[in-house]
N, C-alpha and C positions, 0 to 999 in steps of 0.2 A: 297213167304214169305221172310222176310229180318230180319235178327237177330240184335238186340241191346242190346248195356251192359248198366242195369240201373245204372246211376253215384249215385255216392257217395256225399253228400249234405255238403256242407260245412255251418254253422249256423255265420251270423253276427249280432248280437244282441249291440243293439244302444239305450241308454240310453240319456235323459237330452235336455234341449232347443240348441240350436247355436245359439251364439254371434252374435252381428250384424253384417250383409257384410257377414259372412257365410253360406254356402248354399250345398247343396245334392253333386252338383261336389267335393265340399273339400273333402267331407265325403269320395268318390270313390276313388278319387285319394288319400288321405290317407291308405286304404283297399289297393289298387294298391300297397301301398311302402310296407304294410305289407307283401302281399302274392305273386307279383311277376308274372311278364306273363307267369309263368308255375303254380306260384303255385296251380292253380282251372284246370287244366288239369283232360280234362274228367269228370267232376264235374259241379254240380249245386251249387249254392250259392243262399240263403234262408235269407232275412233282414226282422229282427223281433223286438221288441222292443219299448217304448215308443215313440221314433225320429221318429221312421217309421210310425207309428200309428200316428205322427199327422199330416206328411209331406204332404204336393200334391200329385196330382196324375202326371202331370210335374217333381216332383221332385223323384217319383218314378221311370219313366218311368228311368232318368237320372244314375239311381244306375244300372236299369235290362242292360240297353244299356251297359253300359260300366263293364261289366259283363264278357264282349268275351274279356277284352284284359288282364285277368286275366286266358284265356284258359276256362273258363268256358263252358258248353256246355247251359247253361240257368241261367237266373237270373229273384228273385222270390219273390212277396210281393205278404206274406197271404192277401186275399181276407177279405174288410171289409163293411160297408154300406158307403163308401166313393166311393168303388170301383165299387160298384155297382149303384151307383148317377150316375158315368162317364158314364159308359154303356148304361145305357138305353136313357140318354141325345145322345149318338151316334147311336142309333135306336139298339144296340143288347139286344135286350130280344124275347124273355125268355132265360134264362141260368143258367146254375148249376155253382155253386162255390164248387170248390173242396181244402182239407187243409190236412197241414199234421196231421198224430196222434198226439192222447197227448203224447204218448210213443215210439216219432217217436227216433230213432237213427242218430246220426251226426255222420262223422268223428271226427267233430271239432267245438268248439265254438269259435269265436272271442269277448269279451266282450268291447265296445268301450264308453266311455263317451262324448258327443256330444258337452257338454258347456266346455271341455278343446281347444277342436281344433281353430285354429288358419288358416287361408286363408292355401289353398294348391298350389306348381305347381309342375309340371311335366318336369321336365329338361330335352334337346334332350339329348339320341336323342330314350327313352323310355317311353311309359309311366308307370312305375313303377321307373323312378328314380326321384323318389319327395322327393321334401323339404318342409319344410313350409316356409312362405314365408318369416319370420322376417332371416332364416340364408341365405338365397338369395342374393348375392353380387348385388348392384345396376348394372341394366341390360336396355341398350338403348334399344328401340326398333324401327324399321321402319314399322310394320303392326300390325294392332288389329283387330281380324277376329270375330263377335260377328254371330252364327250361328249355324246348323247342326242337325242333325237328334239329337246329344245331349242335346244342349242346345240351339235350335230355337225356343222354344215354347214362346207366350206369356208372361208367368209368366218373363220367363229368360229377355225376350226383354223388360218388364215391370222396372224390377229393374235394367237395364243397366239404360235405358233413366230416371231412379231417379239421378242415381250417374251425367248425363251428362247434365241435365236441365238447363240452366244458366249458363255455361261451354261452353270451344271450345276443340275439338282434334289437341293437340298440334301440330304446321306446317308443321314437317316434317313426321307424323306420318300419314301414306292411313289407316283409320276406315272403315271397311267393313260389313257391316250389312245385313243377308240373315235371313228374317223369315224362319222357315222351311215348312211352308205350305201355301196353297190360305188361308185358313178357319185364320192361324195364321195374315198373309198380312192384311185381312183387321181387325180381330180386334183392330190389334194396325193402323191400318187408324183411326177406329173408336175413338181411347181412345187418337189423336192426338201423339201418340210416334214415329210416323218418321216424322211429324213435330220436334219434339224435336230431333233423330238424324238429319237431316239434317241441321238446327240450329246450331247445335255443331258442324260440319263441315263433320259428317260420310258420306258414300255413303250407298243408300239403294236399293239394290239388287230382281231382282224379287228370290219369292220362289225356294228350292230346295238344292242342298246337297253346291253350293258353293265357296268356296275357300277350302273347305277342301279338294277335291280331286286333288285341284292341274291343272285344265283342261283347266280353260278360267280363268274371272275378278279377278285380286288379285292373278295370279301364282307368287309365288314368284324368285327372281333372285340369283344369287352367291353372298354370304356372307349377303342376307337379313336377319334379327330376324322378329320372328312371338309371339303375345301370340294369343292365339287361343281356343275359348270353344269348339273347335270337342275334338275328342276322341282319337286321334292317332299324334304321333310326329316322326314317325320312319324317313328315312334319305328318303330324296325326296317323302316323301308325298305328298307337296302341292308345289312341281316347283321343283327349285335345289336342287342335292343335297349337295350343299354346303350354301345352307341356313338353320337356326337354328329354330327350333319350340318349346314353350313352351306352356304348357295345364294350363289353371285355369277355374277358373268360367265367370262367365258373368259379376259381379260384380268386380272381379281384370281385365276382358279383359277392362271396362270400364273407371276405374279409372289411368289403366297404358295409354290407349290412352290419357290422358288429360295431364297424367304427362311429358311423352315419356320415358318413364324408367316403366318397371316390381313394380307395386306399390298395395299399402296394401291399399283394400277399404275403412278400418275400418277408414282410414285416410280422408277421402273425405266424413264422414257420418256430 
């Protein structure tokens, strides 16, 4: 037998549409500046709320994943007939869906408005030290990493290749593009989107975790900038550690590789 302490639930409740070019990573990495890579320590984290309810299931996946760098022991969207569409489309059923009480207790509510927020990044060399992205001093960049168990799904690689259609990745700037799965790889073969990155000058990567860990294609060298849709910007993450990492979405990793400078999608819509 093995003993365990049930955590304590932190509640993030999410109100309102997102502006355009915003998207489920701004949301996290906002939550990140609020709470802090301790602050969910030993704790679960519970997203509830209108936003959540109408999001993806891609775009949930994105809040639960980056859950742990918040220390969380779990990250957790109530169970809805959305969620159980995805399911059984991946062949699990039959299955019980379980939820919290009505009279469940939190430590804490976080109350967040959705249509205020504003593009997010994540400055090395944490990810909880975010800004948005308007107080962001203009930032060169040498790599834009679009990928990861984060944000390599489909949806994510869908709305890159919109912002990059008819566009080049400016010259000095290596685009790196890793779906994160076989099943992801071909349907953006199917929907022609790595026609469209490679068009715009990206490289497009077989499946898997990437450039994010730093190991083969895309390690980064001393003094390179990265913007990056993985999850993690700690110091020598993804090569040296004297290169810089910064986290946003899929949509700023895209629209910064066109610019070569850390840029605001909302700008390229």
């Amino acid at each position: 037998r093995l003993w365990f302490k049930v955590p304590r639930t932190i509640r993030i409740n999410v109100h309102g549409r997102f502006a355009p070019s915003v998207m489920s990573k701004d949301l996290i990495l906002h939550i990140l500046g609020k709470l802090g890579v301790s602050g969910a320590n030993y704790r679960g984290i519970e997203f509830t709320g209108t936003t959540i309810e109408d999001m993806s299931i891609a775009g949930r996946m994105t809040l639960c994943n980056m859950s742990i760098e918040a220390g969380a022991k779990t990250g957790i969207v109530p169970p809805d007939p959305r969620t159980a569409e995805y399911l059984r489309a991946k062949g699990h059923a039959p299955f019980r869906t379980i939820r919290s009480d009505e009279d469940a207790e939190y430590e804490r509510t976080i109350e967040i408005e959705a249509s205020t927020l504003p593009p997010q990044v994540a400055c090395p060399d944490s990810p909880d030290n975010v800004r948005s992205i308007e107080e962001l001093p203009e930032t060169r960049i040498d790599q834009a990493f679009l990928g990861s168990c984060t944000n390599g799904r489909t949806e994510d690689l869908r709305i890159a290749a919109e912002i990059l259609e008819g566009r080049k990745v400016l010259r000095h700037v290596r685009m790196i593009v890793t779906p994160a799965s076989q099943d992801v790889y071909h349907e953006c073969l199917r929907e022609g989107l790595l026609d469209i990155f490679t068009q715009s000058g990206a490289i497009v990567t077989n499946p898997g975790c990437g450039v994010c860990i730093g190991i083969h294609m895309g390690v980064l060298g001393p003094g390179d900038v990265c913007i990056s849709s993985s999850n993690r910007n700690f110091v020598g993450r993804m090569g040296s550690p004297q290169a810089k990492i910064f986290l946003a979405s899929p949509a700023t990793v895209a629209a910064s590789a066109i610019a070569g400078r850390i840029t605001d999608p909302r700008k390229m819509s």
